[in-house]
MDTraj code that builds the backbone (N, CA, C; nanometers):
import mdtraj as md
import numpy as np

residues = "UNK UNK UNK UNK UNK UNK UNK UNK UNK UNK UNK UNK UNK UNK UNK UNK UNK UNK UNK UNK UNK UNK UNK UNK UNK UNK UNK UNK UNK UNK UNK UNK UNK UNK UNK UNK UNK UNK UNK UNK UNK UNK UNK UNK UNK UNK UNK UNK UNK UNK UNK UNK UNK UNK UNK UNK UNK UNK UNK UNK UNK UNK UNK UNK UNK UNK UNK UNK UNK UNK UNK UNK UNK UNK UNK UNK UNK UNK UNK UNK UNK UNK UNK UNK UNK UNK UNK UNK UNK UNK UNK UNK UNK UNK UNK UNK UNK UNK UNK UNK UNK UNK UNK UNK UNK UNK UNK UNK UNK UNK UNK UNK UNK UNK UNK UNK UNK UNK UNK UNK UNK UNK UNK UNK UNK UNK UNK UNK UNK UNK UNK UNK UNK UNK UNK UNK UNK UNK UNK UNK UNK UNK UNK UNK UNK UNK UNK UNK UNK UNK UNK UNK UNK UNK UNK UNK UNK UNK UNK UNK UNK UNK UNK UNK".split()
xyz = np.array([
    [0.0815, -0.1191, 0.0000],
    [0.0000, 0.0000, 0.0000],
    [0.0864, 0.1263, 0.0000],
    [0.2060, 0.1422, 0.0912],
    [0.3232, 0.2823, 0.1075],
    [0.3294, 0.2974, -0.0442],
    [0.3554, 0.1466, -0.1020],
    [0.4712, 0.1468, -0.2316],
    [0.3180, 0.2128, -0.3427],
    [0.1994, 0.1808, -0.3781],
    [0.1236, 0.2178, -0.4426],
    [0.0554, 0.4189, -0.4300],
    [0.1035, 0.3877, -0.2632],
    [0.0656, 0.5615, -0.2507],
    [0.2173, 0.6858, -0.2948],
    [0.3318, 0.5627, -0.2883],
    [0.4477, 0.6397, -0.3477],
    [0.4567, 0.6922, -0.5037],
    [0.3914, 0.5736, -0.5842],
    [0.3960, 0.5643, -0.7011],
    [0.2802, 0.7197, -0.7424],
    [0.1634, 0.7035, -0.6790],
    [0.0320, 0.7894, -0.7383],
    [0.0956, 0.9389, -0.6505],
    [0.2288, 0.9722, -0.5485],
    [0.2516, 1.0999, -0.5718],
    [0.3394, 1.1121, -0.6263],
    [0.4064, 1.0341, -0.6965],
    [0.4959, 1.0786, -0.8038],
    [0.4460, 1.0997, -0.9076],
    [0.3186, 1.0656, -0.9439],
    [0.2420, 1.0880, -1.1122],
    [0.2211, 1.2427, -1.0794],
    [0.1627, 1.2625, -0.9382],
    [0.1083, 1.4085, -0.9007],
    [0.1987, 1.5213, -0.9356],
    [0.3087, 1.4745, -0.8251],
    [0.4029, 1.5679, -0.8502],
    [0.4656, 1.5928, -0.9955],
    [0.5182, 1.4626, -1.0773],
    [0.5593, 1.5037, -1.1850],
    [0.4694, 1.5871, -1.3272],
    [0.3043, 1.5554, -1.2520],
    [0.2322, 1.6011, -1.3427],
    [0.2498, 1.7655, -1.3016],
    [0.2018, 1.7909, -1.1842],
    [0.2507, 1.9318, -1.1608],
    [0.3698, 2.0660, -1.2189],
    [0.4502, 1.9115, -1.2485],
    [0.5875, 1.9888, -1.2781],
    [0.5400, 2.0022, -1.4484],
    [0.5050, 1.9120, -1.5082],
    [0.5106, 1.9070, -1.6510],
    [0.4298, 2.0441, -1.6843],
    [0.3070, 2.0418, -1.6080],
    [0.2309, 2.1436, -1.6770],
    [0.2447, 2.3174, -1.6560],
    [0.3533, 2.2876, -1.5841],
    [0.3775, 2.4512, -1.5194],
    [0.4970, 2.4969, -1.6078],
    [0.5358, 2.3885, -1.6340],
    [0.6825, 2.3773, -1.7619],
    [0.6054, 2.4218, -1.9486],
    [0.4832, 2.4165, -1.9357],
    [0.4224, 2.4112, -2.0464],
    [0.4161, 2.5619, -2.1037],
    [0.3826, 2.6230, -2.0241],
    [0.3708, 2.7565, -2.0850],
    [0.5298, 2.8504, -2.1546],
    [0.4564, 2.8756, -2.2551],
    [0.5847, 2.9348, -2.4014],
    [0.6440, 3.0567, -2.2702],
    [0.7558, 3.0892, -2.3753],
    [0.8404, 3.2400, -2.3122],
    [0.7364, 3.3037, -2.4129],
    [0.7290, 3.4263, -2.3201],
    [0.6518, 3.5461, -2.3799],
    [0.7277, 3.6026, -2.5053],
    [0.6660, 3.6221, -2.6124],
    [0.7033, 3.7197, -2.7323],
    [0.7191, 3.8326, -2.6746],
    [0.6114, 3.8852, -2.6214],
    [0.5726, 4.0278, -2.6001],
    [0.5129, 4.0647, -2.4584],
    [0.5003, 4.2017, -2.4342],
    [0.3970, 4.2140, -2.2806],
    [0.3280, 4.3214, -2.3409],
    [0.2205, 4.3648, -2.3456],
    [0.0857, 4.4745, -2.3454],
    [0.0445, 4.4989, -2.2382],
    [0.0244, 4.6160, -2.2146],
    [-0.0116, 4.7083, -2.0919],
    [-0.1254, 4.7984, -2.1152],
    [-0.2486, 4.7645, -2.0326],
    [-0.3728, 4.8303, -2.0941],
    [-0.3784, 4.8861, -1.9208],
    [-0.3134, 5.0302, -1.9162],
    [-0.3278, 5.1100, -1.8061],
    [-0.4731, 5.1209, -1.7448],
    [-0.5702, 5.1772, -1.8725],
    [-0.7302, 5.2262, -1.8421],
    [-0.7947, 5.0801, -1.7823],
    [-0.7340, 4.9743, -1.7929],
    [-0.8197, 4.8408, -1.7659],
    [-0.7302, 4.7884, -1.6043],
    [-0.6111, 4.8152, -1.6123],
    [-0.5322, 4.7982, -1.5083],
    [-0.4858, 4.6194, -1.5501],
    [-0.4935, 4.6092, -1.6536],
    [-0.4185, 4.4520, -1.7270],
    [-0.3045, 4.4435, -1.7830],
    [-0.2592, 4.3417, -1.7570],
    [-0.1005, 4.3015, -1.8052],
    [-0.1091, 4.1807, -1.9100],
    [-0.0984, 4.2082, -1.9782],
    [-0.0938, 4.0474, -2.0731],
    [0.0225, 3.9989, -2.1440],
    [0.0558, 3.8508, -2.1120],
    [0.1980, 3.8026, -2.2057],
    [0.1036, 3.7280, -2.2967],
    [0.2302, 3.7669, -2.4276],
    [0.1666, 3.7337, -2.5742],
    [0.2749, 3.6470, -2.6299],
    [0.1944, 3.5329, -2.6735],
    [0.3208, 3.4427, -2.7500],
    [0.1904, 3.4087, -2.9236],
    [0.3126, 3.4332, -2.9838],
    [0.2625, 3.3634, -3.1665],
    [0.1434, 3.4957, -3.1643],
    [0.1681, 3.6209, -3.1160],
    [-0.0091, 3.7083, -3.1407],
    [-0.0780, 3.6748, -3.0491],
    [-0.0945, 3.6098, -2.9511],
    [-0.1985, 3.5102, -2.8566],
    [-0.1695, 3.5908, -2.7303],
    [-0.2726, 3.6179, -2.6454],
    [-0.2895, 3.6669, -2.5030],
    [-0.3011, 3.4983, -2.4367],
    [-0.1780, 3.5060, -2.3349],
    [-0.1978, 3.3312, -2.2744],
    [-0.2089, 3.3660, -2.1282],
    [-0.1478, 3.4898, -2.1274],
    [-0.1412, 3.5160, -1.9742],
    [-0.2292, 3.6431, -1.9006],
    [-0.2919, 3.6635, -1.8078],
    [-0.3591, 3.8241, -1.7943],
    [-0.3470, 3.8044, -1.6479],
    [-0.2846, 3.9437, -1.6031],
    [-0.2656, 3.9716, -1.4634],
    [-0.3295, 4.0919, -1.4701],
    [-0.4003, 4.1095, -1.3001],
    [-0.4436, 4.2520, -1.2464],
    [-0.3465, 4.3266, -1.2192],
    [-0.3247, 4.4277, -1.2589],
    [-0.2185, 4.5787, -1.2165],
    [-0.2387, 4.6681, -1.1209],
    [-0.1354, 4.6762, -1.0622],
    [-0.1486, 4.8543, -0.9802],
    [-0.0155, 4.9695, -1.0415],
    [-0.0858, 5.0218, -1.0411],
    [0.0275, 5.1248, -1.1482],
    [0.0784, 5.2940, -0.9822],
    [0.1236, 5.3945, -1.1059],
    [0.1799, 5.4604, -0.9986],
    [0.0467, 5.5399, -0.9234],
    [0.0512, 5.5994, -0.8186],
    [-0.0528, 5.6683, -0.7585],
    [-0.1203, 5.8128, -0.8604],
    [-0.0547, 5.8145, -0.9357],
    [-0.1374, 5.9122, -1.0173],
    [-0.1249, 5.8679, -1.2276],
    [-0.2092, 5.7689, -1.2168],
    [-0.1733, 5.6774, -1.3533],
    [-0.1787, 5.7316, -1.4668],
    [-0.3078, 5.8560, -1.4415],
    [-0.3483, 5.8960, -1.5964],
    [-0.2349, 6.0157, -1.6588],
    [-0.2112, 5.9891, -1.7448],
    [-0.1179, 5.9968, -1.8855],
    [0.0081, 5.9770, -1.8844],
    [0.1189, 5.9696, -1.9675],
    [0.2330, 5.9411, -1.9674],
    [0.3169, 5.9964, -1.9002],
    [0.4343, 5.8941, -1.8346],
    [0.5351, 5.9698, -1.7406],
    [0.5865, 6.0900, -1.7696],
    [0.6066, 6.2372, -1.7216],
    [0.6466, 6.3424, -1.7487],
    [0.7744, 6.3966, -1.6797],
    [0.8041, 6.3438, -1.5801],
    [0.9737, 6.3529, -1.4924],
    [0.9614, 6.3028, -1.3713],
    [1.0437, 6.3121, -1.3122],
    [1.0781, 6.2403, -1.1465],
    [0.9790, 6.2708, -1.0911],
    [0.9018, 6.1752, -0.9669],
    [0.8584, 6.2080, -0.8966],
    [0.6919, 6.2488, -0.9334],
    [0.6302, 6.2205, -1.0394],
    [0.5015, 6.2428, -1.1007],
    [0.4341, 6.1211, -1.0762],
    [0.4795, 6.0234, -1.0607],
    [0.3937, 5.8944, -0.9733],
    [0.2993, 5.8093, -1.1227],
    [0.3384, 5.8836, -1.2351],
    [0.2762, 5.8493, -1.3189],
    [0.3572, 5.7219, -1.4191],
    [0.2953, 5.5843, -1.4504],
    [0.3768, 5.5053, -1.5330],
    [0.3723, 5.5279, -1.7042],
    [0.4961, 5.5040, -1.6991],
    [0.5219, 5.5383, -1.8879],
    [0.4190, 5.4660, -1.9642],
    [0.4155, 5.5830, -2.0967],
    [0.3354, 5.4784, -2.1746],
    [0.4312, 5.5034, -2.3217],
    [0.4206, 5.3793, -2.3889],
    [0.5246, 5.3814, -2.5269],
    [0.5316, 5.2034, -2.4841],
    [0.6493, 5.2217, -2.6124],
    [0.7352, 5.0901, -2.6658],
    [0.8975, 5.0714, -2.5638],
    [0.8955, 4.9867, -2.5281],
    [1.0374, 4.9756, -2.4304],
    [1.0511, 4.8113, -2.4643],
    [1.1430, 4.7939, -2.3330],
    [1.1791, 4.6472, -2.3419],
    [1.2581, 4.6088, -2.2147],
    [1.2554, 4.5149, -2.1873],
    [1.2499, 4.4206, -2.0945],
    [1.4190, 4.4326, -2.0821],
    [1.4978, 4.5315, -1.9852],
    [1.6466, 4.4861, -2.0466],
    [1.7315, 4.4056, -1.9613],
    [1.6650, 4.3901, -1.7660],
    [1.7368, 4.3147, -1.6766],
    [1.6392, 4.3231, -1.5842],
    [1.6814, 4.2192, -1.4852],
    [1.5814, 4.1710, -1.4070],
    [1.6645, 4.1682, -1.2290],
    [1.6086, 4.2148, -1.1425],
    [1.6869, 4.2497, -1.0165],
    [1.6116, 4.1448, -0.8800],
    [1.6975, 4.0209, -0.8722],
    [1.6215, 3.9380, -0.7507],
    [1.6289, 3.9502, -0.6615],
    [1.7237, 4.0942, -0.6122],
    [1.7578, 4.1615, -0.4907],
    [1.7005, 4.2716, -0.4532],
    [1.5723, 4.3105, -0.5455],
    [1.5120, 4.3789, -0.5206],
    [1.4300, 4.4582, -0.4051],
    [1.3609, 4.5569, -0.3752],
    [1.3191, 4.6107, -0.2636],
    [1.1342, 4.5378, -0.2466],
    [1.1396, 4.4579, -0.3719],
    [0.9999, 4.4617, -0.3875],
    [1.0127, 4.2718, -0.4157],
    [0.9838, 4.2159, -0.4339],
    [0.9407, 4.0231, -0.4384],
    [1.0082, 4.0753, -0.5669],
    [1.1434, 4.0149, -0.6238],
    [1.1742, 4.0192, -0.7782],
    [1.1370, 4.1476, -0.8912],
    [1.1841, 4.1788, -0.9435],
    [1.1523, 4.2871, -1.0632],
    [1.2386, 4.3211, -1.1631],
    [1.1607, 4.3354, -1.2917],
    [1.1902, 4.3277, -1.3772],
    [1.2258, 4.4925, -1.4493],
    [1.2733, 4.5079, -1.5237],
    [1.3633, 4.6666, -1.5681],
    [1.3108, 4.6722, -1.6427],
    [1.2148, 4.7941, -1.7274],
    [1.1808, 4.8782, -1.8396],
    [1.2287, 4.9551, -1.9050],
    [1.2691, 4.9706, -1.9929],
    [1.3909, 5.0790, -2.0405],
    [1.3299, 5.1982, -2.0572],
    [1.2384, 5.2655, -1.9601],
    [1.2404, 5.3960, -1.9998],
    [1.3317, 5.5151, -1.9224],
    [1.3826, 5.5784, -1.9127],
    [1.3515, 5.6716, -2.0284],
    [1.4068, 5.6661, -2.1356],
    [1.3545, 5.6523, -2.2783],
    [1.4105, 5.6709, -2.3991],
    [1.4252, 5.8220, -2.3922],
    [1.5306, 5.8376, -2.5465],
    [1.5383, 5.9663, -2.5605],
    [1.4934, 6.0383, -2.5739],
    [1.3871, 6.0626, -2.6449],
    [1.2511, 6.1361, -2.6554],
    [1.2044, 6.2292, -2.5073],
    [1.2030, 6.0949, -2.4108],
    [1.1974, 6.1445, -2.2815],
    [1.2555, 6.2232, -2.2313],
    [1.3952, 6.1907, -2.2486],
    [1.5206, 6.2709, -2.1696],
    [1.5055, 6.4035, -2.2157],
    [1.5017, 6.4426, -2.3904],
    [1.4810, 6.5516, -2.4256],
    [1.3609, 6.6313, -2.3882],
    [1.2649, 6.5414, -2.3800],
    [1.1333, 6.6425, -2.3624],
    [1.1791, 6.6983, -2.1840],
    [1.1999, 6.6262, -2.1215],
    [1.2047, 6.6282, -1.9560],
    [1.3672, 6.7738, -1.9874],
    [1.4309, 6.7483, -2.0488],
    [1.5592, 6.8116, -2.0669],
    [1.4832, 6.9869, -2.1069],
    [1.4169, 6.9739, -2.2053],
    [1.3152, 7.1063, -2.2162],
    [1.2950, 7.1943, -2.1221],
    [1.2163, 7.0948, -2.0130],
    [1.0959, 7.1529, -1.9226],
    [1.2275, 7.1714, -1.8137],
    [1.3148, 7.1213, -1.7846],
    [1.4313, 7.1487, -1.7044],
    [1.4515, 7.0911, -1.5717],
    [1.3710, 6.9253, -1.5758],
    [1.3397, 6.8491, -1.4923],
    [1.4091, 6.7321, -1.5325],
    [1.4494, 6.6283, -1.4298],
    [1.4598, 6.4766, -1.4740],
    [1.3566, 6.4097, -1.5186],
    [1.3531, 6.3110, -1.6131],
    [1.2651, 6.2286, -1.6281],
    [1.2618, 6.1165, -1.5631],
    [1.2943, 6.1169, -1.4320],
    [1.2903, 5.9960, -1.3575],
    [1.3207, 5.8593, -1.4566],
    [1.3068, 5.7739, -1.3907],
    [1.3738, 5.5732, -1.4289],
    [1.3032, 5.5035, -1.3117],
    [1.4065, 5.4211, -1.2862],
    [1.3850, 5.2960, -1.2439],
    [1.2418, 5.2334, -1.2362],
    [1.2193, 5.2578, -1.3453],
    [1.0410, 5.1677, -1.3567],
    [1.0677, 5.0038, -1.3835],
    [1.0195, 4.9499, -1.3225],
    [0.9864, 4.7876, -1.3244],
    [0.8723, 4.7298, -1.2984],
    [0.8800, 4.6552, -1.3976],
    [0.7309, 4.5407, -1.2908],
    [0.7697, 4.4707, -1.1984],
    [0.6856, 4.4170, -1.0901],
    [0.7658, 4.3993, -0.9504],
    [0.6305, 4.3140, -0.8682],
    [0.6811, 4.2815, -0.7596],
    [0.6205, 4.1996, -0.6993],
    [0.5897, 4.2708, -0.5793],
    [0.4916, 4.2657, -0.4794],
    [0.4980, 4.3354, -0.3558],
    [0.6210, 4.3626, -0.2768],
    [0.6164, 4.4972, -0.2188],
    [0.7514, 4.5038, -0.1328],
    [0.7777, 4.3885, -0.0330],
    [0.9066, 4.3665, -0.0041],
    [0.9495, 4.2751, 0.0452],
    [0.9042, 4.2749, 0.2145],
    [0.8317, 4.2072, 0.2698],
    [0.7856, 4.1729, 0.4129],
    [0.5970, 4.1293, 0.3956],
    [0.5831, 4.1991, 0.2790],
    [0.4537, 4.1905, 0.3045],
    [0.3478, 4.1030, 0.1848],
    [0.4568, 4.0040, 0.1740],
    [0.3763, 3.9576, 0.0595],
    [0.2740, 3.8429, 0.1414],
    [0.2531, 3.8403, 0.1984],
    [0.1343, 3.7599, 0.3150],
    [0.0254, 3.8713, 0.3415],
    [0.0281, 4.0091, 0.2807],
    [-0.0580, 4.1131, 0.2814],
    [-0.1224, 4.1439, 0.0939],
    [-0.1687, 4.0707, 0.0087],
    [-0.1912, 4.0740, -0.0923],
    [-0.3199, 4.1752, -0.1006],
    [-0.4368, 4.1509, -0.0377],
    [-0.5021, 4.2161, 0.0299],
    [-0.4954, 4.3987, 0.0349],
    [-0.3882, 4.4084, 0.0436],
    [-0.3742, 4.5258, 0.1307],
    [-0.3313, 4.6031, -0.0034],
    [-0.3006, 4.6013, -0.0888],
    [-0.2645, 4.6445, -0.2561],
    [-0.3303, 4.6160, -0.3579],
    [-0.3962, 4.4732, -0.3512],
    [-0.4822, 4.4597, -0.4748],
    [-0.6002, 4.5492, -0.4986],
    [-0.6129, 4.5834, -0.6102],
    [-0.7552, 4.6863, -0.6572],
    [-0.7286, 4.8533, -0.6574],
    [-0.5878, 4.8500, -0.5995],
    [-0.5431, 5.0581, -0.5650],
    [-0.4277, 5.0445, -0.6330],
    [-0.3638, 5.1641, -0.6546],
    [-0.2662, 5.2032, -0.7293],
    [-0.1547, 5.2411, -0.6365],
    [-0.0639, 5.1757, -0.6271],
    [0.0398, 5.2571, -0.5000],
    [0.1565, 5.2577, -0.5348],
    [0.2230, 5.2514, -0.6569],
    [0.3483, 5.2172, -0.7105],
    [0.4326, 5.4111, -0.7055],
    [0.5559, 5.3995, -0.7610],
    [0.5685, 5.5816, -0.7976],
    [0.5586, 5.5648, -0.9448],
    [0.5118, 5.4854, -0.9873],
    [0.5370, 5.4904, -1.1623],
    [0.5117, 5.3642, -1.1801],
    [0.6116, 5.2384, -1.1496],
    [0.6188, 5.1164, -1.1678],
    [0.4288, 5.0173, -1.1718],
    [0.4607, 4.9037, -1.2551],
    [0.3591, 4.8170, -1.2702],
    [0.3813, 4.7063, -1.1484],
    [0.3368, 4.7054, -1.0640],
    [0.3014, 4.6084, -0.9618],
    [0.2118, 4.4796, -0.9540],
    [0.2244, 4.3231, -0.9415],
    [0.1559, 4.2454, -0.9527],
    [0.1771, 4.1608, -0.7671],
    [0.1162, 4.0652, -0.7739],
    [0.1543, 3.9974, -0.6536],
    [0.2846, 3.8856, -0.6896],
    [0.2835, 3.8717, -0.5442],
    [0.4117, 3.7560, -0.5226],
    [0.4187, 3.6660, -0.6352],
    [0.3164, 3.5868, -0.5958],
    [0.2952, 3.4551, -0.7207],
    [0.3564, 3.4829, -0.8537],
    [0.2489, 3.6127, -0.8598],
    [0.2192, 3.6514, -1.0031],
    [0.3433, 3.7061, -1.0716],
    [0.4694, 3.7849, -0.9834],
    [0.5578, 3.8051, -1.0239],
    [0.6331, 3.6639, -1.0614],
    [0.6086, 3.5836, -0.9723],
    [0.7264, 3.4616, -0.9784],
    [0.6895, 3.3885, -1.1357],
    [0.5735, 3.4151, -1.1499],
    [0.5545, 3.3151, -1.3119],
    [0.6336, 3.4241, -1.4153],
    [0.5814, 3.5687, -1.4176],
    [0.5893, 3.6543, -1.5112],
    [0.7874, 3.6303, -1.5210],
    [0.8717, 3.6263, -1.3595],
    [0.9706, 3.6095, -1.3920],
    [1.0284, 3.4789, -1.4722],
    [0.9227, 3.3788, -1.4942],
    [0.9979, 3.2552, -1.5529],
    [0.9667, 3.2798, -1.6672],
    [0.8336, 3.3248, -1.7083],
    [0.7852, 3.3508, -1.8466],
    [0.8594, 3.4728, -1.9528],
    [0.9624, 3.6166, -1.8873],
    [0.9716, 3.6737, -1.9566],
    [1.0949, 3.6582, -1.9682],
    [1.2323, 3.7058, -2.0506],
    [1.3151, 3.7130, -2.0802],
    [1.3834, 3.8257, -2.1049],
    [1.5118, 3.8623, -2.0564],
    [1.5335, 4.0073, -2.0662],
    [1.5525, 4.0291, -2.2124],
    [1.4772, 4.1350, -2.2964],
    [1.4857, 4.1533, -2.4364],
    [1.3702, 4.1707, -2.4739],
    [1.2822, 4.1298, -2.3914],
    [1.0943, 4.0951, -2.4822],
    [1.0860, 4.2955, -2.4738],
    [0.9853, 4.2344, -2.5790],
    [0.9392, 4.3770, -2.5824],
    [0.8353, 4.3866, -2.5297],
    [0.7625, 4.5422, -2.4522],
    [0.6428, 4.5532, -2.3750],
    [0.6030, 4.6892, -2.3835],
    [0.4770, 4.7007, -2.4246],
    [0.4277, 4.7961, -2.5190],
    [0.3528, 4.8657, -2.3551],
    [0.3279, 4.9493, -2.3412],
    [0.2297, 5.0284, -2.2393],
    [0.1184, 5.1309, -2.3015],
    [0.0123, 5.1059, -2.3023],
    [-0.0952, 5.1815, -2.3787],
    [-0.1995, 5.2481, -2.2382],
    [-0.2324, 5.3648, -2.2791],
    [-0.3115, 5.4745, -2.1703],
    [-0.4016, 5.3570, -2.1581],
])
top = md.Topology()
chain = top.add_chain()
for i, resn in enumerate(residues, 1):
    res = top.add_residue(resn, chain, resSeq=i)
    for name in ("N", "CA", "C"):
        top.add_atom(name, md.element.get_by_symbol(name[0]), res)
traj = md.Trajectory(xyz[None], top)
């Protein structure tokens, strides 16, 4: 009987493993700010959709340091930080130049370090306490979990589009 209940959690477990192994690397990421959705795209295909919290003041595109607002444009995925302040996170390349110059204009920084990210670190047993509000300074925020797949699924290089 041990030896028959050994056998049926090894089908479990290895089935577990197979199917979590199944899902493609992301082509792409889309960012639908007004909906607060994250989606990874493989072959054109939405396979993945996470809920978002963006920065405390979301509506329109980042304008310089400290505006709490997350970028919107074309970037890309360029490194990923597991020492992060937040459960894992991932690097956005903004500011492009465009940015720097426009922010260079107005005679302000255009702020950085935007990532998608996982809850700050202590409180990911508080999911609760972030889901459904916006509390980031810019950055796209998901939960623990949700970071831990997005980190197996994306690759530094993908591209990730952010739309108002």
């Amino acid at each position: 009987m041990t030896k028959l209940l050994l056998v049926i959690l090894l089908f479990v477990v290895s089935g577990l493993c197979w199917s979590a192994s199944q899902d493609p690397i992301a082509d792409s990421i889309l960012v639908e700010k007004s909906k607060r959705k994250m989606y990874l795209i493989y072959n054109g295909n939405i396979y993945k959709q996470y809920d978002i919290s963006l920065g405390d003041n979301p509506i329109g595109h980042k304008q310089q340091e400290g505006d709490e607002r997350t970028p919107e444009g074309e970037y890309i995925i360029d490194y990923r930080n597991p020492k992060s302040s937040y459960h894992l996170s991932l690097h956005i390349t903004y500011p492009k130049a465009k940015d720097v110059k426009s922010a260079k204009k107005r005679g302000v920084s255009p702020g950085g370090d935007i990532f998608i990210h996982g809850l700050p670190n202590g409180m990911g047993l508080m999911p609760f306490a972030f889901k459904g509000r916006d509390w980031t300074d810019g950055c796209i925020a998901v939960t623990n979990k949700e970071i831990e797949e997005i980190w197996r699924l994306v690759e530094n290089g993908t591209p990730i589009k952010i739309l108002p």
